[in-house]
C-alpha positions in Angstrom: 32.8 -15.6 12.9 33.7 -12.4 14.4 35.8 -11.8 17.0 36.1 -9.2 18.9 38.6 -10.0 21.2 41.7 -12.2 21.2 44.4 -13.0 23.8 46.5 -15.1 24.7 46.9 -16.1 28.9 50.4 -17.4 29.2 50.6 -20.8 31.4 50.5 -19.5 35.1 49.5 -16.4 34.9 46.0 -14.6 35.2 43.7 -12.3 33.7 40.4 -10.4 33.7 38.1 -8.9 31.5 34.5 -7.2 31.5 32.3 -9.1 29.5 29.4 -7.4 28.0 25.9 -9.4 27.9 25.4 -11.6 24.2 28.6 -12.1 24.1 30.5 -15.4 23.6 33.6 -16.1 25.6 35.6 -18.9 23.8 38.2 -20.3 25.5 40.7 -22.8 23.6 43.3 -24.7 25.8 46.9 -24.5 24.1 48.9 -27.2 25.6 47.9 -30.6 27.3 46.6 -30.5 30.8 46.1 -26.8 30.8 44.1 -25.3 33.2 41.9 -22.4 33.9 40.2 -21.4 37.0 37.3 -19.5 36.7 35.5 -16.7 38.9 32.4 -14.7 37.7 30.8 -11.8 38.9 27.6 -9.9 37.8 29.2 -6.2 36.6 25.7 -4.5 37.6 25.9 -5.5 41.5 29.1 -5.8 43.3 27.8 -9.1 45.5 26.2 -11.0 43.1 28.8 -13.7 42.0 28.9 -17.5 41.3 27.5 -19.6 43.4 28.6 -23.2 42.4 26.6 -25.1 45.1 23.3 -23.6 43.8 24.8 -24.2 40.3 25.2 -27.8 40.6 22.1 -28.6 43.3 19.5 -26.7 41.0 20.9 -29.2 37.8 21.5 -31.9 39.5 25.3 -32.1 38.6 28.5 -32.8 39.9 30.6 -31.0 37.1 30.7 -28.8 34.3 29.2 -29.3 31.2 27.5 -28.2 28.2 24.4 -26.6 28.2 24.5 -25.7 31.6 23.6 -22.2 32.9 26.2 -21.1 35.3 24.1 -19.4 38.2 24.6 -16.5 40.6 23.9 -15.8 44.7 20.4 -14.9 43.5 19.5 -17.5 41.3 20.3 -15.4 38.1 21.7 -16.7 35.0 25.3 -15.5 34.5 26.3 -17.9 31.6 25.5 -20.8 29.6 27.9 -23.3 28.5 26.7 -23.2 25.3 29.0 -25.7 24.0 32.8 -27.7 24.6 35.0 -30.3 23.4 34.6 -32.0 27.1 31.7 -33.2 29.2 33.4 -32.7 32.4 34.9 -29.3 33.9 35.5 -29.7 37.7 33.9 -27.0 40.1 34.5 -28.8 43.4 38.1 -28.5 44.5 39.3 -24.8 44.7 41.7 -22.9 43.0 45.6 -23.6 44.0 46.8 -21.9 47.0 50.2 -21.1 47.7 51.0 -23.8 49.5 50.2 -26.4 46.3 52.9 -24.2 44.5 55.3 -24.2 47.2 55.5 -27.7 47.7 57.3 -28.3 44.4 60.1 -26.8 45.9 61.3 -22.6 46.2 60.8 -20.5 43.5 60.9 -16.4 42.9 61.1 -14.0 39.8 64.6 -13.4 40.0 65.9 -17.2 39.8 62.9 -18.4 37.9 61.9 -15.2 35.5 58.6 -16.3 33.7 58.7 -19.7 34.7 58.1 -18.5 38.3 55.5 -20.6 39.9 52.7 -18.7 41.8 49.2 -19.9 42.8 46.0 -19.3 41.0 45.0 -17.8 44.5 48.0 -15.0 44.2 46.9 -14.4 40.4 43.4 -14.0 41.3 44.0 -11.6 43.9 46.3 -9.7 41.4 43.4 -9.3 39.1 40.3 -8.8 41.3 42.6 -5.6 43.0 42.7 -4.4 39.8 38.4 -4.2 39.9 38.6 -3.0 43.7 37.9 -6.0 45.2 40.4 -8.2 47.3 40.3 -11.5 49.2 36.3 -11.5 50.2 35.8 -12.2 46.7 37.6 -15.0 46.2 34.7 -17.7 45.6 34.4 -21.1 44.8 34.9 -21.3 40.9 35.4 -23.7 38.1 38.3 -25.1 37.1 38.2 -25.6 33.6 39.8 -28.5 31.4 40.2 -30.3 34.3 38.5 -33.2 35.8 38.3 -34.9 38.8 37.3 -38.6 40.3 37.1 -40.6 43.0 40.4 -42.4 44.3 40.1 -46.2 44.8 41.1 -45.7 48.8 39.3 -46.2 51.8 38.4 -42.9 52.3 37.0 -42.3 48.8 38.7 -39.3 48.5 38.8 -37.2 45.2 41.5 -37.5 42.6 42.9 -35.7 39.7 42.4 -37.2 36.5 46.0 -36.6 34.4 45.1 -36.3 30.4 42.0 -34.9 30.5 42.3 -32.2 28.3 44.9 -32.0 25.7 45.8 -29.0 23.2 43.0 -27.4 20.9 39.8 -28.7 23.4 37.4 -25.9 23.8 34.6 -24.6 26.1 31.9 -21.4 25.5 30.4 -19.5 27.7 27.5 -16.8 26.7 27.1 -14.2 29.2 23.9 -13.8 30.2 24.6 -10.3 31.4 27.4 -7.6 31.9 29.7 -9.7 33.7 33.2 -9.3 35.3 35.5 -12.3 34.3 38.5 -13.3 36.3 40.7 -16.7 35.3 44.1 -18.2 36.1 46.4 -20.5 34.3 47.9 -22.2 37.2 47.6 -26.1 37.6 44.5 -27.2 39.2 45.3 -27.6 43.0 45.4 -31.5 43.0 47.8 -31.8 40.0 51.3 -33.4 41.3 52.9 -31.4 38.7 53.6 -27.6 37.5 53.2 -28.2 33.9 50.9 -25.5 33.5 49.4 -24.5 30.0 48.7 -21.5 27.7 44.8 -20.7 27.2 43.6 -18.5 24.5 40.3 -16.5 25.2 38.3 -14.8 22.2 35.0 -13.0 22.8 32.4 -13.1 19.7 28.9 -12.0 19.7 26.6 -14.8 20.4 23.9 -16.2 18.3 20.2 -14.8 19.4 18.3 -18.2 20.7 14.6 -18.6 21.8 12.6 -20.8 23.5 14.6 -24.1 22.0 17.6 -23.4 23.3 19.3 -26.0 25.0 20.4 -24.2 27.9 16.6 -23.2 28.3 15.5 -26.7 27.7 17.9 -28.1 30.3 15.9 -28.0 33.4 13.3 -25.4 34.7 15.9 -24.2 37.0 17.4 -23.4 34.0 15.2 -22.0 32.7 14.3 -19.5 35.4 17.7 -18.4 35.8 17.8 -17.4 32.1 14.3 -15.6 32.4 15.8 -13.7 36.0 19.1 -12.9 33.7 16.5 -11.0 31.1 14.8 -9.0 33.7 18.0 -7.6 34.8 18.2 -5.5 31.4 14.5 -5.7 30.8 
């Protein structure tokens, strides 16, 4: 298959890319436990993003996972995940913040050099000032590779689930339309560790799909959000 575009996100680090519509975003995690926090944005309106909550309510999920349409504010298709090696990506927890990184104990640049360990919030906020955005973009987002469960404690709380992904497991995305993509390579934020992992993205042109498709076929919401997505470059 043809690819377009391929690059490699270091562990802990972030990056950003425009994604034009029927295009394929394949993203391929490099080492075990890797990570990657998502945010999406609609390229065509600057406050149309991902809105997880209608995402997973309109499904009737708790997670990530194939063929799922990733939905905006508006109830417009973004992406489908039109396919990946795992059934679960978590979208509930957050990115890191600074704080998560801290805790492991100090770390800069000039002791640490690449290996300096900064937040998925600080590398997100590198790249969305790179678009002209800043903090009031940050959303909620999906944190891919990763997976989380509930503890066996009293207060049921959620816990990370260590081995989830290991090297060479996969996920795609097909944008849906002209979309602005912003990730980070940082450990998800309830990971005890910092052993964070290389991802490698590559953007193909998608397949053409009709009425069979299974993102289409999921649900009706599904299917409206792809229909809304179509309109936009009717």
């Amino acid at each position: 298959m043809t690819v377009l575009l391929d690059h490699e996100i270091p562990p802990a680090t972030a990056w950003s890319l425009l994604l034009r519509a029927g295009r394929d975003l394949h993203l391929t995690a490099r080492q075990d436990g890797a990570n990657c926090t998502l945010l999406l944005f609609a390229a065509s309106d600057r406050v149309d993003r991902l809105n997880i909550p209608d995402t997973l309510k309109s499904q009737m999920s708790a997670r990530i996972c194939a063929p799922m349409v990733l939905m905006s504010d508006r109830g417009t298709a973004l992406a489908s995940v039109t396919g990946s090696s795992l059934d679960w990506h978590d979208c509930i927890t957050g990115h890191s913040l600074d704080h998560h990184a801290a805790a492991l104990g100090p770390s800069d640049y000039q002791n640490d050099r690449n290996s300096w360990r900064r937040s998925a919030r600080a590398g997100l906020l590198s790249e969305l000032r790179k678009h002209g955005r800043d903090r009031a973009d940050l959303h909620a987002g999906v944190n891919l590779f990763s997976k989380v469960a509930i503890a066996d404690d009293e207060r049921g709380s959620l816990g990370f689930v260590p081995g989830h992904a290991v090297a060479g497991d996969w996920v795609t995305l097909r944008a849906e339309q002209d979309l602005l993509v912003v990730c980070s390579t940082a450990p998800h934020p309830l990971d005890p560790t910092w052993a964070p992992g290389a991802v490698r993205a590559e953007v193909r042109p998608a397949a053409p799909y009709g009425a069979d498709d299974p993102s289409v076929t999921f649900r009706e919401e599904s299917a409206r959000a792809l229909d809304a997505a179509k309109a936009v470059f009717a």
